[in-house]
C-alpha positions in Angstrom: 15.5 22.8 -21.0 12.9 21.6 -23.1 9.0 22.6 -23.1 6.4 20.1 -24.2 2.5 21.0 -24.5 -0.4 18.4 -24.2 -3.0 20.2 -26.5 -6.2 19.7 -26.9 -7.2 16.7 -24.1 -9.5 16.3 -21.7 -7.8 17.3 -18.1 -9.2 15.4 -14.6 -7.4 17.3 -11.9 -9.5 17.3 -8.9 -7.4 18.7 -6.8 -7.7 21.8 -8.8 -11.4 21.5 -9.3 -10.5 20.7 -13.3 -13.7 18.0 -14.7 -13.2 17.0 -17.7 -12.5 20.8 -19.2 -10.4 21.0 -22.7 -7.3 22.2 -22.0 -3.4 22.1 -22.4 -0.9 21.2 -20.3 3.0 22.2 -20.8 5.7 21.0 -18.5 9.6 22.2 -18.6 12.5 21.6 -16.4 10.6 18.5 -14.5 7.3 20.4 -13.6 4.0 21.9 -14.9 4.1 25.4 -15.7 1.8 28.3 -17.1 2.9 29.6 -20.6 2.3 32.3 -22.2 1.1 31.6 -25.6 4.0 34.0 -27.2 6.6 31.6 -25.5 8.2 28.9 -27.6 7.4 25.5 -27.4 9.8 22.5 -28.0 7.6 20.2 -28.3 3.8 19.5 -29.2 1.7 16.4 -28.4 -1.5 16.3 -30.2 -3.6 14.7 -27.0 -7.1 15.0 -28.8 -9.4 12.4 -27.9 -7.1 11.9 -24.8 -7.9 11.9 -20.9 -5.0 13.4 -19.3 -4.1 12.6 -15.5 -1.7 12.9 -13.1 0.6 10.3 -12.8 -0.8 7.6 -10.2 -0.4 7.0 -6.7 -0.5 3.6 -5.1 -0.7 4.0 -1.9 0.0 0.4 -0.7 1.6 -2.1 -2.6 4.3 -4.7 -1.5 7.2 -4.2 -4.0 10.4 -4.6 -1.3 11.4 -6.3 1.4 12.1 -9.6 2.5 8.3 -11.5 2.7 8.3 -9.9 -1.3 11.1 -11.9 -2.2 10.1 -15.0 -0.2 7.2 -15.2 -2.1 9.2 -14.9 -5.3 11.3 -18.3 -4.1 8.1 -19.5 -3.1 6.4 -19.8 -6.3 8.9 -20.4 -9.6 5.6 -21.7 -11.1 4.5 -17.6 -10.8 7.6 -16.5 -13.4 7.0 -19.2 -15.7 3.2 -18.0 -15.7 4.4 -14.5 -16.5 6.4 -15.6 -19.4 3.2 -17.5 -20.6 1.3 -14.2 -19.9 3.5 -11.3 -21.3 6.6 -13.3 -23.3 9.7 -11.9 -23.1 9.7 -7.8 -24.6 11.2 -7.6 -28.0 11.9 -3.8 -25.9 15.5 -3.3 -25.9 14.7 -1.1 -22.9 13.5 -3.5 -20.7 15.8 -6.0 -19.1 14.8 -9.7 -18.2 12.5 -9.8 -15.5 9.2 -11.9 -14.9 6.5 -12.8 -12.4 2.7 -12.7 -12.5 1.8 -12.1 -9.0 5.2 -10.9 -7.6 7.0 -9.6 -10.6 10.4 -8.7 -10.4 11.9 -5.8 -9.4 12.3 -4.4 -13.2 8.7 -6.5 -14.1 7.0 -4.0 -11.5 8.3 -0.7 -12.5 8.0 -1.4 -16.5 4.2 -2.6 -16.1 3.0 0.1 -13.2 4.5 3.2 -15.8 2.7 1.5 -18.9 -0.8 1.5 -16.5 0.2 5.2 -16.1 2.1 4.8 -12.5 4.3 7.1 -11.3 4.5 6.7 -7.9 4.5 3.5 -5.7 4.7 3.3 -1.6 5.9 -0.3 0.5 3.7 -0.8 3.3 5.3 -2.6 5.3 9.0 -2.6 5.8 10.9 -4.5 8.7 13.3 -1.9 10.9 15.8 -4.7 10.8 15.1 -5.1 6.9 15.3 -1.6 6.1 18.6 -1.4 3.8 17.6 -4.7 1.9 13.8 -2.9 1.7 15.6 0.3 0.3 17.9 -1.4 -2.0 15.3 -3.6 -3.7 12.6 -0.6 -4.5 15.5 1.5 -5.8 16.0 -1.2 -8.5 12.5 -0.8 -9.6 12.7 1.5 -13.0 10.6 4.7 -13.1 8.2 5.0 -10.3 9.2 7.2 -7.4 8.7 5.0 -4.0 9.1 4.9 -0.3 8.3 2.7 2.8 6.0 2.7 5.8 8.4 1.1 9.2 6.9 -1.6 11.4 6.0 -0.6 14.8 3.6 -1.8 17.4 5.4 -5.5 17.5 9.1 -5.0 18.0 10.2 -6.2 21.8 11.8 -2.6 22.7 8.3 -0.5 21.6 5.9 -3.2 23.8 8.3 -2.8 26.7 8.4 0.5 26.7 4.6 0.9 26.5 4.5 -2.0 29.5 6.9 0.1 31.7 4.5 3.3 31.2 7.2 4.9 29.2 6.5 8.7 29.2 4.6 9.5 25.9 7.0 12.2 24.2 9.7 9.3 25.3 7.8 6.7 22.9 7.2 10.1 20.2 10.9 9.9 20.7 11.5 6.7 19.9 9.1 6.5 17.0 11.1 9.4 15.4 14.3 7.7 15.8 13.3 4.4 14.0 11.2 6.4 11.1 14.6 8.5 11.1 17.1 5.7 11.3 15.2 3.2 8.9 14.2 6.5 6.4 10.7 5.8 6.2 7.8 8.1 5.1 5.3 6.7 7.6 4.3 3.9 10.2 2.6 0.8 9.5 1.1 -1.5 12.7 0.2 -5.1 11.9 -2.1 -6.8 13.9 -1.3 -4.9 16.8 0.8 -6.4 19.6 -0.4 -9.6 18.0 2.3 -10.8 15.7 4.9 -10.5 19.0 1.6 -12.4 21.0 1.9 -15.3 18.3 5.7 -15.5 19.2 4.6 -16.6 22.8 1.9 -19.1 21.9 -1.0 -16.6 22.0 -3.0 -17.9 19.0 -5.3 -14.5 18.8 -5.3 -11.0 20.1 -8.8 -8.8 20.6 -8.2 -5.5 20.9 -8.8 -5.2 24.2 -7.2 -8.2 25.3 -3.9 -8.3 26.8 -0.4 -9.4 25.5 0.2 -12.3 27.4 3.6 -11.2 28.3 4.4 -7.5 27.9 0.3 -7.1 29.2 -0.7 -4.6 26.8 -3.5 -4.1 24.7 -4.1 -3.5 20.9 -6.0 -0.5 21.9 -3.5 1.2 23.7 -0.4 0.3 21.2 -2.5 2.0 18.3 -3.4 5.0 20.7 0.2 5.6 21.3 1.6 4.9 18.0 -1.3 7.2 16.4 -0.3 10.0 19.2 3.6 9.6 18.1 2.5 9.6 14.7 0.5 12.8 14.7 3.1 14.6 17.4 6.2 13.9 15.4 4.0 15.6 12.4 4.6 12.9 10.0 1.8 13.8 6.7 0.7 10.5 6.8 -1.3 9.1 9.8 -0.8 5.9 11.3 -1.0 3.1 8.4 -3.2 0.2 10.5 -3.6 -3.6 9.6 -6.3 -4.0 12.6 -6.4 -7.3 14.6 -8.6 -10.4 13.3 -7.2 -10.0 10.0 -10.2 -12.4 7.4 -12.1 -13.8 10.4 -15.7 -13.8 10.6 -17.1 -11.1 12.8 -13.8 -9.0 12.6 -16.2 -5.8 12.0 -16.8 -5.3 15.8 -12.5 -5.1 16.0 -12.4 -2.7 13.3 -15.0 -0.3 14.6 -13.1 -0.8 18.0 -9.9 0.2 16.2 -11.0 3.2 14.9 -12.5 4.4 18.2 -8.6 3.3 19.8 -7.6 6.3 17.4 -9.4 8.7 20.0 -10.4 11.4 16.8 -6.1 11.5 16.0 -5.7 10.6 12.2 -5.6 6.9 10.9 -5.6 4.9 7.9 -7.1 1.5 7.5 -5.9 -0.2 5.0 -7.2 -3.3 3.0 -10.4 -2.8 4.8 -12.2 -5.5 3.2 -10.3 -8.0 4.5 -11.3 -6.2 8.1 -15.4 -5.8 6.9 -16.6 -9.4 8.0 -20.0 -10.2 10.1 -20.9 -14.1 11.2 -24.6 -13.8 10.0 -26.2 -15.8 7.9 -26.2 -19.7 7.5 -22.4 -20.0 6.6 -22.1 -17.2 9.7 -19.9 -14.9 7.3 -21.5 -11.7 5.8 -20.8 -8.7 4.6 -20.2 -5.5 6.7 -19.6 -2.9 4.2 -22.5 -0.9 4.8 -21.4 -1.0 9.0 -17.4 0.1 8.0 -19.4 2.7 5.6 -21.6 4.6 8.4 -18.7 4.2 10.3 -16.5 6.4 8.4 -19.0 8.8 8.1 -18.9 9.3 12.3 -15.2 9.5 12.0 -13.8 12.4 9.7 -10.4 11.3 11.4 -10.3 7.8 9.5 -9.1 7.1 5.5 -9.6 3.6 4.2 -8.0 1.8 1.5 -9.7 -1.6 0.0 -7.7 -4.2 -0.6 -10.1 -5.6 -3.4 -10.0 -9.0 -4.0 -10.1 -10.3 -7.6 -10.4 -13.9 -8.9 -7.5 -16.2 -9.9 -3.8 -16.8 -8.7 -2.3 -15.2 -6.3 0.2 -15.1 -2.9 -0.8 -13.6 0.5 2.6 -11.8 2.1 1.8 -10.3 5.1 3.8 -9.4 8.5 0.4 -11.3 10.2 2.1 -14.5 11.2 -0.7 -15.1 13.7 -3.4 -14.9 11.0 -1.3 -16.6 8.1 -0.9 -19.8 10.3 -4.5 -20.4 10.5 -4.9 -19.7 7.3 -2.0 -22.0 6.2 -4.2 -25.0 5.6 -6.6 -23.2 2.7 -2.9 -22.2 0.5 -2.8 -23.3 -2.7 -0.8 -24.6 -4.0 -0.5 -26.4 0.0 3.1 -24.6 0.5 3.9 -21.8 3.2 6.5 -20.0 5.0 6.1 -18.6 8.7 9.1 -17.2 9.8 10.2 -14.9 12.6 12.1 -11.7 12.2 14.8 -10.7 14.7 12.3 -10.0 17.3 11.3 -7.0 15.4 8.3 -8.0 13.4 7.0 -11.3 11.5 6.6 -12.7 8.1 3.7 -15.1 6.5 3.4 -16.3 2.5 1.0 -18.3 1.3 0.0 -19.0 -2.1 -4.0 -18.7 -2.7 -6.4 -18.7 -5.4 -9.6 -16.8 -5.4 -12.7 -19.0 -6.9 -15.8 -17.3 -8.2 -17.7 -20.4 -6.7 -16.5 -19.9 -3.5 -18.9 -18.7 -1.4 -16.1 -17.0 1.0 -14.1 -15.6 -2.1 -17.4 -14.1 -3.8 -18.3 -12.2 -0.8 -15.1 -10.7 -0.3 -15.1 -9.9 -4.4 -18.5 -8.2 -3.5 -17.5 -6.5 0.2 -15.2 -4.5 -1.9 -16.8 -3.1 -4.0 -19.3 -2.4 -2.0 -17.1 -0.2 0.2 -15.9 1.8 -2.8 -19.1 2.6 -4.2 -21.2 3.3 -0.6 -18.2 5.6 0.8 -19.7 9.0 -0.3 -16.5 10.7 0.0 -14.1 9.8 -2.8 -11.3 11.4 -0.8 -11.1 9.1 2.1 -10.6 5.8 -0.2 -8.0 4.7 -2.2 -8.4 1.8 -4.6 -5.8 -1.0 -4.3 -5.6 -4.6 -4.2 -3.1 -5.0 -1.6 -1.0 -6.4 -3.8 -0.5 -9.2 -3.9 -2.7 -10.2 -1.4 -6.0 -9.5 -2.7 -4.7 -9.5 -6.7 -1.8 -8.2 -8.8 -1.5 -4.3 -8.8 -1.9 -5.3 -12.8 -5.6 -6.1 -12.7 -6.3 -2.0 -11.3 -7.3 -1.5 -15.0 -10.4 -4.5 -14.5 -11.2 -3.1 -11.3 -11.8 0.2 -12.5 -13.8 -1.1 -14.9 -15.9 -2.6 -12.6 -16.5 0.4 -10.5 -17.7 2.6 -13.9 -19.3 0.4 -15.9 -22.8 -1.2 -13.8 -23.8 -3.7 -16.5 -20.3 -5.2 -16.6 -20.3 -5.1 -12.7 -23.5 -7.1 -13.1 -22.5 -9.8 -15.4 -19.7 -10.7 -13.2 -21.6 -10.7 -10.3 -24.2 -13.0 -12.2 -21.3 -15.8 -12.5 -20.7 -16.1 -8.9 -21.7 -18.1 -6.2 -25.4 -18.4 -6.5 -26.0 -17.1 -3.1 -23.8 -14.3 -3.1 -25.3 -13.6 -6.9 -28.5 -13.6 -4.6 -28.2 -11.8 -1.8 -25.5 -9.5 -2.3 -26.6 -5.9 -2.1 -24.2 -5.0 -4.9 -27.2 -5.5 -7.5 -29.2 -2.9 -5.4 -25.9 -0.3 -6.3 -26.5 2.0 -9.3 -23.4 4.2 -9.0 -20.8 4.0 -11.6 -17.6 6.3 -10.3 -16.7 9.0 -12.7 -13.1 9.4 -14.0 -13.0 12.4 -11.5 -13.4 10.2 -8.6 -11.3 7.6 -10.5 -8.6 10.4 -10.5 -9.3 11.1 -7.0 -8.8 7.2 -5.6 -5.8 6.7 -7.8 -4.0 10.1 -7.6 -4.9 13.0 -5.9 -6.4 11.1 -2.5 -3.1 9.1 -2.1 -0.9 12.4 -2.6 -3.0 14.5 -0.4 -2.6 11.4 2.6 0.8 10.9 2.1 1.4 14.7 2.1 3.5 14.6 -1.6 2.0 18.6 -2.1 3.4 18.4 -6.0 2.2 15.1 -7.2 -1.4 14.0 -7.9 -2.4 17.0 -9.5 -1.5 19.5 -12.1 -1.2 22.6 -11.1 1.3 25.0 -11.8 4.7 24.3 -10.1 3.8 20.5 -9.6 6.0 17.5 -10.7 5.3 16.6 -14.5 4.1 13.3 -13.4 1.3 12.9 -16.1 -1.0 9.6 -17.8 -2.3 10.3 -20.9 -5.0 8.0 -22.1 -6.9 7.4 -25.3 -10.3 7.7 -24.5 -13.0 4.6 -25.0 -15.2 2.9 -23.7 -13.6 0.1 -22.2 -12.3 1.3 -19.0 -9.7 -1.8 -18.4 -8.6 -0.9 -21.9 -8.3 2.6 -21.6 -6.6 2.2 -17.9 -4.2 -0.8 -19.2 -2.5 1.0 -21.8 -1.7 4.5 -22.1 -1.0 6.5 -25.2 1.5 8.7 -22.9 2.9 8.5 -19.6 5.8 12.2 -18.4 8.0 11.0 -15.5 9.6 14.6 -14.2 8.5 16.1 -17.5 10.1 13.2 -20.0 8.5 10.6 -21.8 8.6 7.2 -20.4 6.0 5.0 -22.1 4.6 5.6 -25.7 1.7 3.6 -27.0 2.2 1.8 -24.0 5.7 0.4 -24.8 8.7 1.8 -22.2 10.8 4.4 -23.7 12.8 5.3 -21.0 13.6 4.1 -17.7 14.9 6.6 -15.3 15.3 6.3 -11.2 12.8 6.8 -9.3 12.9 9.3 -6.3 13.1 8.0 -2.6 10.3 9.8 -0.5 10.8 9.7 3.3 10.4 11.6 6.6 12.4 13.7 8.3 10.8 13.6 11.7 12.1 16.0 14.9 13.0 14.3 17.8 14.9 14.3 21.0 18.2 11.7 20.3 18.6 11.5 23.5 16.3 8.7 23.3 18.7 6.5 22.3 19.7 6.5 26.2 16.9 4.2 26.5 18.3 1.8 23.9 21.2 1.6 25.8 19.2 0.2 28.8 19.7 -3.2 27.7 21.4 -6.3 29.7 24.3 -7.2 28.6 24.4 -10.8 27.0 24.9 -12.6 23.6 25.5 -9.8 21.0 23.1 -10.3 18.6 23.3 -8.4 15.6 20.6 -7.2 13.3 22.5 -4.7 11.4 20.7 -3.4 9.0 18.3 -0.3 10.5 18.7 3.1 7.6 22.3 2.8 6.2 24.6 1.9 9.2 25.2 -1.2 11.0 23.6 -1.7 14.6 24.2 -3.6 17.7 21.4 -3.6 19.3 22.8 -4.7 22.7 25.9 -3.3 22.9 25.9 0.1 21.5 21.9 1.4 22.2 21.7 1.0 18.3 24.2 3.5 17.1 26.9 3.2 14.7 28.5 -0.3 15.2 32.2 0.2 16.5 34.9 -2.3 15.1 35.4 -3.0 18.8 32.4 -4.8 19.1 32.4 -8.6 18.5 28.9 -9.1 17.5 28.0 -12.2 16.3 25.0 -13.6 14.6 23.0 -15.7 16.6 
């Protein structure tokens, strides 16, 4: 059992009201513990001249699943660009593995811990997709993870919520797919509207009715949120709102959030939901709206989605919204593609231009939204990666929100009338590395209800960044001197010197099983198989979506 002190560095820990006070820090046996100063110490780490952190916490960032690795296939260009970018690792640690916007597996958990990642969480994993989902963030090195389960789309939930299913019946049912797929929270994308797109419906307002099943955005998010917040899950409903990049998409946003009827919810990449039609191009920012907006609902939690120039994919469960934006991929390749019935898939390639007008202003809407939200608590910084940028470019992006005359000269080689007009010039705030710590750490643990990560108080997981301190925040942030998985050392001088496996976090949500009486209420047909929900085999016809028998002839279809 070994005992290691940080001495000497400069401790952020919001959650414990720590600010940049001196101080050491000594873990043992995987956690953070006090120490007497008569006790003996294994090991010393001179962090002098150091920040010191909790480990981080990305919140949402696509790392499994199927639409992950269909954007791998999609673009073998993307792993030749990673080569070019970072060659191969002379590391005898870290095995072959490459990509620049989707990295591999491996790619993603060596360059999150050397950024000072401990911790990374799936948005958006498929029911039916849920073993492959499982099996492909378990091969990512280091990083504890988990998943977020699709609702609000699959055929069973929308009939339900048609038929006027009792609401503790559809709590029920929640429970038993968060249970069966073993997922830490729900995610809804574009509510109702990626099952819409599957009968022809080409958009869904959130008060405008499914064309078949007759229901409404509003009331699938008002009775996912309810489950949600019934079943107890820590996290609150993770929503991708309707109108996902169209102009004007502010009044469905504020419409969401009032759906929510004060219950919890997260909106996440808000600033592709933050668009107004004013102005000659009839596309403007509504930051400052999504801002004041927040500050009426207490209930509410945002995260960004920032977008940041160059190459990129969009992966996203949005098949309604991908398809009209199919025509603007580049390079001019795409893949929409049903999933089972259960949920959607859309990749498209993209590349954010500073002399786009369109791309500036979404460059500039973010950061607008972190720097107007006056609560550091309620935000979390991503990219949605890939969608907006890699998760690698967090270390530029923090840069950008600390440092005003950097901000400034890369607002000053944008579009000309974004550089105009934006109100990002008018913005003198420069977050602290307090409210850096909060965004990146202890905001995403407290949301996601992890009570012994983002912080380090005593008794919580030795998941710690150490940082030398400068001032280049995107060097500081990019590289750090030390990074403690569990108490051991996993990066040095930002080179990987171990690579253990990362923890599994999920929900384990009560719930009446007797709903899967209701899954058994199903006509009898083709057997159609989509077998992979948690870690045992379904039928979904024949056996209400219990263990498949051998009996059963189901056949894929």
């Amino acid at each position: 059992m070994t005992t290691r002190r940080l001495r000497g560095g400069r401790v952020f820990d919001p959650a414990n009201g720590v600010d940049g006070e001196v101080r050491d820090v000594v873990m043992r046996d995987g956690r953070i513990v006090a120490l007497d100063a008569r006790e003996p110490v294994d090991e010393e780490i001179d962090a002098g001249g150091c920040i010191v952190l909790a480990g981080g916490i990305d919140l949402h960032s696509h790392i499994g699943g199927g639409k992950v690795n269909l954007a791998r296939l999609l673009l073998p260009e993307d792993h030749r660009r990673g080569f070019q970018a970072l060659p191969v690792s002379d590391n005898a640690l870290e095995l072959p593995s490459c990509g620049h916007c989707t990295p591999g597996t491996l790619a993603t958990g060596y360059r999150y811990a050397e950024m000072g990642y401990t911790s990374v969480f799936e948005p958006a994993m498929a029911a039916s997709n849920a073993r492959h989902a499982h099996m492909e963030m378990g091969d990512v090195p280091i990083v504890d993870h988990g998943a977020y389960v699709m609702l609000g789309n699959d055929e069973r939930f929308l009939e339900l919520l048609s038929k006027g299913c009792e609401p503790q019946r559809l709590r029920d049912y929640v429970g038993w797919v968060v249970h069966a797929t073993k997922a830490l929270g729900v995610k809804v994308v574009n509510p109702a509207g990626i099952s819409a797109f599957k009968f022809n419906q080409r958009r869904l307002d959130v008060d405008e009715p499914h064309v078949h099943w007759q229901v409404t955005p509003r009331r699938v998010v008002g009775a996912l949120a309810r489950a949600v917040h019934e079943l107890g899950l820590a996290h609150p409903l993770h929503i991708h709102a309707s109108n996902l990049g169209a102009a004007g998409n502010i009044a469905s946003t504020l419409a969401t959030m009032e759906a929510l009827e004060g219950l919890p919810g997260h909106l996440t990449h808000v600033q592709f939901h933050c668009y107004g039609a004013e102005g000659p191009r009839s596309f403007s920012s509504a930051a400052l709206a999504l801002v004041e907006a927040l500050d009426r609902h207490p209930n509410c939690s945002i995260d960004v989605g920032q977008v940041l120039f160059g190459q990129t994919v969009t992966a996203s469960g949005d098949t309604m919204r991908q398809h009209v934006n199919a025509e603007l991929a580049h390079p001019r390749k795409g893949i929409i593609a049903d999933i089972e019935c259960d949920s959607g898939c859309g990749v498209l390639p993209f590349r954010y231009r500073e002399q786009s007008y369109v791309n500036a202003l979404q460059w500039s809407i973010g950061l607008e939204l972190f720097l107007q939200v006056r609560d550091p608590w309620r935000v979390v910084l991503t990219t949605d990666h890939p969608n907006g940028a890699p998760f690698t470019s967090y270390p530029h992006l923090m840069r950008l929100l600390m440092d005003k005359p950097f901000r400034d000269e890369q607002l000053a080689r944008l579009h000309p009338d974004v550089a105009a007009q934006s109100a990002l010039k008018h913005i003198a705030r420069e977050l602290t590395l307090s409210e850096i710590a909060i965004m990146t750490r202890a905001g995403p643990a407290r949301l996601l209800g992890l009570r012994d990560r983002g912080h380090l108080g005593t008794g919580a997981a030795a998941d710690v960044a150490v940082y030398r301190e400068q001032g280049d925040a995107e060097a500081m942030f990019s590289r750090a001197a030390w990074v403690f998985k569990d108490g051991e050392p996993v990066v040095r001088e930002g080179r990987v010197v171990a690579t253990p496996v990362g923890a599994t976090h999920f929900a384990r949500p009560v719930f009446d099983d007797g709903v899967e009486r209701l899954l058994d209420e199903r006509p009898l047909g083709v057997h159609r198989r989509y077998a992979v929900i948690g870690h045992d085999e379904l039928c979904a016809c024949c056996n209400g979506g219990r263990l498949l028998p051998s009996a059963c002839e189901a056949r894929s279809v």
